[in-house]
C-alpha positions in Angstrom: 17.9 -8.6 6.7 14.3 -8.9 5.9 12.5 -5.6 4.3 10.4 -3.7 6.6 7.1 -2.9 6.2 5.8 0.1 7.6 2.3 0.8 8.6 0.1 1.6 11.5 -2.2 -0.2 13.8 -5.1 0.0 11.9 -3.3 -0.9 8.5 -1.6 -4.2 10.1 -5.0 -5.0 11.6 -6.6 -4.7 8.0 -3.8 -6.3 6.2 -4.0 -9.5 8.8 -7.6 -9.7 8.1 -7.5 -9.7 4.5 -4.9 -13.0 4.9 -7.2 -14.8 7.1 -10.3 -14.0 4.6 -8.0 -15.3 1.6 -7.0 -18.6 3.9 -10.4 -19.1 5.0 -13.2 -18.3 3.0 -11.3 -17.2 -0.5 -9.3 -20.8 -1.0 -12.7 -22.6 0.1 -14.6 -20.8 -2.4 -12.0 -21.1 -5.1 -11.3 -25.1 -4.1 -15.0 -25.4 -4.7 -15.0 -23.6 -8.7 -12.3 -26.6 -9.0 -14.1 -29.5 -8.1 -17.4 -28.2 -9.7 -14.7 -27.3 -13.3 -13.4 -31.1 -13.2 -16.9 -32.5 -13.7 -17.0 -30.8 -16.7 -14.8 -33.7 -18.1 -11.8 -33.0 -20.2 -9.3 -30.9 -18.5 -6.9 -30.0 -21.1 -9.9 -28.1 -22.9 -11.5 -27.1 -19.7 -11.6 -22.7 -19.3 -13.4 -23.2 -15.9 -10.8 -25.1 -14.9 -8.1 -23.1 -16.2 -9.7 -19.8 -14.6 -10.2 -21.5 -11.0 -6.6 -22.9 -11.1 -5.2 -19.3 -12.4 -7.6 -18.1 -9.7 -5.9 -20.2 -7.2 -2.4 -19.8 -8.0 -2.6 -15.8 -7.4 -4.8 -15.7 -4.1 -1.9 -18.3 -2.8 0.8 -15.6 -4.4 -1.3 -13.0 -1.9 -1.2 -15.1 1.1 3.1 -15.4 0.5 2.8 -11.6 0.3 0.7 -11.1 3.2 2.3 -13.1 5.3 6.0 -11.8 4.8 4.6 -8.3 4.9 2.8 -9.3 8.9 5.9 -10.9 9.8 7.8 -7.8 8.8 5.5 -5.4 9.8 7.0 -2.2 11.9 4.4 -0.5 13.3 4.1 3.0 13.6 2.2 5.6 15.7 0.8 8.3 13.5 2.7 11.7 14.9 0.8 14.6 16.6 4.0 16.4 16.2 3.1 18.9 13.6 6.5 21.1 13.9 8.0 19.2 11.3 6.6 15.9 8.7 6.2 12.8 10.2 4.4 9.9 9.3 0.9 10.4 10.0 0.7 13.7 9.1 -1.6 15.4 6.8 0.4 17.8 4.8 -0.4 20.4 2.7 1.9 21.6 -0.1 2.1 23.7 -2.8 4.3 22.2 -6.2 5.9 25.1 -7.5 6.0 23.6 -11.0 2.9 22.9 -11.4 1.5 25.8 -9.6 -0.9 24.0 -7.3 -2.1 22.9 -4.1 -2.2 19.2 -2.4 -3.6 17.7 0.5 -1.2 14.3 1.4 -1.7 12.2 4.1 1.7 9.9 4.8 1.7 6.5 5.8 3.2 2.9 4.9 3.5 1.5 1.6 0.9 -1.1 2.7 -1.5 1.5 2.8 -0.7 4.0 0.4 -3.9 5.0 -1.5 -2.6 7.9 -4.3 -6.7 7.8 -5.4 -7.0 9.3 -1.8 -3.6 11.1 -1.6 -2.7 8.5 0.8 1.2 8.5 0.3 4.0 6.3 1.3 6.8 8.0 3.2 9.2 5.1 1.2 8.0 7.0 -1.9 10.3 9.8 -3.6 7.4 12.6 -2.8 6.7 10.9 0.6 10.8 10.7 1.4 11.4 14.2 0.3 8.5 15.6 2.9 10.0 13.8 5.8 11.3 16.2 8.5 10.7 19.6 6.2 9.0 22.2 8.4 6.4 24.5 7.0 7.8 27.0 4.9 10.3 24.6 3.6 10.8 23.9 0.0 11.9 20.6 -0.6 13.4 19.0 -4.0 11.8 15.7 -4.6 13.9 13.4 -6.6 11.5 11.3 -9.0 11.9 9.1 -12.0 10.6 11.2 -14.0 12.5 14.5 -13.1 13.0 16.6 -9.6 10.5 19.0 -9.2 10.1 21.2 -5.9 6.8 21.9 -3.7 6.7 24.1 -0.6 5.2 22.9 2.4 2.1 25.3 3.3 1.0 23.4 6.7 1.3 20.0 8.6 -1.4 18.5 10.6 
């Protein structure tokens, strides 16, 4: 069975977006830096070449990616259900090891954003949060050690 991809609405719509940008307008432009790198003459010694054809070979890697990630896509409603974690909820915790706050929002891994404490619910932290209620203290199981945070609210 083919891995599922979790996100919501908005993320699928983004995600589907970016792959027609990278079909379109992305392999046009990069198609073009080839043809203007091969009138440079020798191709063997050619670094605009080179570049365009790396350039190439990982937008068509992103397409693959894209592609299997839409075809797999499960979408999600984000929950208004704020008597337990669900994905879509903000939640606020407090990591008792570290003695501090956090704001996390959970979603997808297609649109986890930890620069914006944007989390995946797939992820250790994000799996650990699922279904606690506030109050709870949950053990989240990482690579680099458990560690325990207490949820302080859901929204």
């Amino acid at each position: 069975m083919a891995e599922e991809f979790i996100m919501t609405q908005k993320g699928y719509d983004e995600a589907a977006e970016r792959l027609k940008y990278l079909q379109t307008q992305k392999k046009k432009e990069i198609t073009e830096r080839i043809k203007v790198a091969r009138g440079f003459g020798d191709l063997s010694e050619n670094a605009e070449y080179d570049a365009a054809k790396n350039e190439e070979a990982l937008n068509e890697s992103e397409i693959r990616e894209l592609e299997n990630m839409l075809k797999n896509a499960k979408i999600m409603e984000e929950s208004i259900d704020n008597s337990k974690v669900h994905f879509g909820n903000v939640v606020r915790v407090y990591d008792c090891d570290l003695e501090e706050e956090g704001t996390y929002t959970l979603m997808g891994s297609m649109e986890a954003d930890i620069e914006k404490n944007i989390i995946s619910i797939e992820s250790p932290f994000g799996a650990a949060l699922v279904g606690a209620k506030c109050g709870d203290t949950v053990t989240v199981h990482a690579p680099g050690g458990d560690y325990q945070v207490k949820i302080l609210e859901i929204k």
